[in-house]
C-alpha positions, -999 to 999 in steps of 0.1 A, spaced: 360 184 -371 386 212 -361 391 219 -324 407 254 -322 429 266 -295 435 304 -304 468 317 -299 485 349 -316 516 347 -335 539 382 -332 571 394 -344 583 389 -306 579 354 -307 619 347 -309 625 343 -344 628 367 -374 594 370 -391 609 354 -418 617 323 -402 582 317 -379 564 309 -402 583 278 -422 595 265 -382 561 261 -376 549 244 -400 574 225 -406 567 208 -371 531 199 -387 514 228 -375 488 241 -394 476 276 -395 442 288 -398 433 326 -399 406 336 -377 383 363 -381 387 363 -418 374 397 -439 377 419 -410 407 436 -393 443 424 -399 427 391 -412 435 403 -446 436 390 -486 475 400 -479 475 372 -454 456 348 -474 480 355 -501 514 354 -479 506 328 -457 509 286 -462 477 285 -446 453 252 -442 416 271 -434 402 307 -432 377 311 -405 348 335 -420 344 360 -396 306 360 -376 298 398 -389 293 383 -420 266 354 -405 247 375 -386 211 379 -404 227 362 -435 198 360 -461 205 363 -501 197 400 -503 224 409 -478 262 415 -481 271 393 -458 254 366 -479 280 376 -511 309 379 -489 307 344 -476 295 329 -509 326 344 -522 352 331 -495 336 298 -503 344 299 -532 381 314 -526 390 287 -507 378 261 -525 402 278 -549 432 273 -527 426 242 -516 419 252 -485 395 244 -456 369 270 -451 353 274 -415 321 298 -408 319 314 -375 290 326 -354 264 300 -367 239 315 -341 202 296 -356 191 271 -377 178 297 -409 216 306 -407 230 272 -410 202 261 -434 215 291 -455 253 286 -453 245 247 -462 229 261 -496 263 275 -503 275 248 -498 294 251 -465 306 221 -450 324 234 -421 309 261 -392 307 267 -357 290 290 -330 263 289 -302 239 272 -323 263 241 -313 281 249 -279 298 282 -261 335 279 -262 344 251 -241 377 249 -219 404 220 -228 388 200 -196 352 205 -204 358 194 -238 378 160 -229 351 154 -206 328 156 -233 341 135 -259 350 108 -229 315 109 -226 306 99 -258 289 131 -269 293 152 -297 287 187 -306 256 190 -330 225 215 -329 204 182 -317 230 172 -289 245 205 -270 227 227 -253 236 264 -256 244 279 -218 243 245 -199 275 231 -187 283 196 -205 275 176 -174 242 197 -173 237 190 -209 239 148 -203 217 152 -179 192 169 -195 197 144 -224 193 117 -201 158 127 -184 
């Protein structure tokens, strides 16, 4: 399991843009590229970048079936990071068709509301101090976690 915490990285960070990269890393952390395929989320970056996971962006989920673009595009970042060696996480899982789909292509890695909202650092220690875990069978989309246990519960 991955827990993101989403943070930018920008020239103005303190060091050259040569050098932010290889401090980073080199203090074990490891960089994941969000919103892969669109924006400034780029092949360039994919290329460039000593990165660990791409996380598909969720234009590409969205209505996924195997007629549709979105079902090639994500098929074929699969398969690119397999090719790396690299993890591969696929956002905005939203129902079950779309997870039972990306499963057949073999993802192994997703998230979105299917599973939880976003949760804040506190919400999400309560959780796991809990006992709970985030599957499709266990969190509630739009309930708080304490809601969620109790709705469990009764």
């Amino acid at each position: 399991m991955h827990v993101f915490r989403t943070r930018s990285l920008h020239k103005n960070c303190g060091l050259a843009e040569d050098d932010a990269i290889p401090a980073l890393t080199e203090t074990g952390i490891h960089l994941s590229l969000d919103d892969f395929g669109t924006g400034y989320s780029s092949l360039t970056h994919a290329h460039k970048l000593p990165l660990d996971c791409i996380k598909v962006d969720r234009i590409f989920v969205h209505g996924i079936r195997p007629d549709t673009a979105g079902y090639g595009i994500v098929k074929s970042l699969l398969a690119l990071s397999r090719d790396m060696g690299i993890a591969c996480v696929v956002e905005g899982v939203e129902t079950e068709e779309e997870l039972s789909i990306l499963k057949s292509l073999g993802t192994s890695e997703v998230q979105g509301y299917l599973f939880s909202r976003p949760l804040s650092e506190a919400d999400l220690g309560r959780l796991f101090a809990k006992g709970m875990t985030l599957s499709s069978s266990t969190v509630t989309p739009d309930i708080s976690p304490a809601a969620q246990k109790t709705a469990q519960a009764g």
